[in-house]
C-alpha positions as a Markdown table, in Angstrom:
| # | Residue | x | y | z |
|---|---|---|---|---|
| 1 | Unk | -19.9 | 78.5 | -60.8 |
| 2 | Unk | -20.6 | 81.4 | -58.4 |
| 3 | Unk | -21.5 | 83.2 | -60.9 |
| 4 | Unk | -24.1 | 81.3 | -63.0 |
| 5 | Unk | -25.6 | 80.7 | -59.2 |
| 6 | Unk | -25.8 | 84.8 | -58.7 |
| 7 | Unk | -27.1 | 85.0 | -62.4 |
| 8 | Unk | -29.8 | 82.3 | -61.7 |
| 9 | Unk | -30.7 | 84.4 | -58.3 |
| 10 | Unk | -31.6 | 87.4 | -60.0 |
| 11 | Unk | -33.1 | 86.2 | -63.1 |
| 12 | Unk | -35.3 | 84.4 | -60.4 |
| 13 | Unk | -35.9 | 87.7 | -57.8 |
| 14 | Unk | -37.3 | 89.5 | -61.5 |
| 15 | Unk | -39.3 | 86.8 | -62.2 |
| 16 | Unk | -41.1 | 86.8 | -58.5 |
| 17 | Unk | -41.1 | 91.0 | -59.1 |
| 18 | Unk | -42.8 | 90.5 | -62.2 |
| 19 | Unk | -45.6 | 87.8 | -61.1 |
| 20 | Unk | -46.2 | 90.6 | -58.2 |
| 21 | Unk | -46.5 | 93.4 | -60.3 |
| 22 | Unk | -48.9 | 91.6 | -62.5 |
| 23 | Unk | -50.8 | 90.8 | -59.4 |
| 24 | Unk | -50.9 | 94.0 | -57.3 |
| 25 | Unk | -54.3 | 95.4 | -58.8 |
| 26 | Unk | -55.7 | 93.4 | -56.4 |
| 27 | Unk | -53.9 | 94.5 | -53.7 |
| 28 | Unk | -55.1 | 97.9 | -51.4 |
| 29 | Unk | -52.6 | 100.8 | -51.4 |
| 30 | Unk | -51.2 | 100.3 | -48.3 |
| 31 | Unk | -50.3 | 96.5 | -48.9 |
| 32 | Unk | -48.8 | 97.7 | -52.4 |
| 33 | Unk | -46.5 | 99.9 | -50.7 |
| 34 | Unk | -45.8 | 97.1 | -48.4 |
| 35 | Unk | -44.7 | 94.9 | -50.6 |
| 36 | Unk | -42.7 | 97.2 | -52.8 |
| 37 | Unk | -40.3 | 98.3 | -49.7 |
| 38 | Unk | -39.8 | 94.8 | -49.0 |
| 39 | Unk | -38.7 | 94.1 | -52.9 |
| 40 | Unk | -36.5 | 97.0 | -52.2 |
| 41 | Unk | -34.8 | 96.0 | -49.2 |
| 42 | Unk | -34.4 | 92.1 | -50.8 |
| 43 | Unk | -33.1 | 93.5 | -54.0 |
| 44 | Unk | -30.1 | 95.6 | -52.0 |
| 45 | Unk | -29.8 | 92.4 | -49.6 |
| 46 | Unk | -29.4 | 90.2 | -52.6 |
| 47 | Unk | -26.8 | 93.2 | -55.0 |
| 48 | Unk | -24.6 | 93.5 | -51.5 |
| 49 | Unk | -24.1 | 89.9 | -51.0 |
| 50 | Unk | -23.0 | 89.6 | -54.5 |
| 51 | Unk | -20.7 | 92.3 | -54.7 |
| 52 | Unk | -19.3 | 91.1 | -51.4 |
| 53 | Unk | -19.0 | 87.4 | -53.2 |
| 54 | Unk | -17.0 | 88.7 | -56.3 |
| 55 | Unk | -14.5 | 90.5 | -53.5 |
């Protein structure tokens, strides 16, 4: 069960990435950058917590 919950996590954190990306044309350089280091930091958040799940 843990891991169909994991697998619906990250197929939903690429979805949200995606819908960014699509919009960040819009977005200033600065704000860009800004978001992509967050992305970062909530995709290692998100790959630690799972390999710390699976043991």
């Amino acid at each position: 069960m843990r891991g169909g919950l994991m697998t619906g996590m990250a197929a939903g954190m690429l979805i949200g990435a995606t819908a960014t990306i699509m919009m960040m044309p819009q977005l200033d350089h600065r704000t860009r950058r800004r978001v992509n280091k967050i992305g970062r930091r909530m995709t290692n958040s998100i790959l630690t917590l799972m390999d710390t799940m699976r043991g």
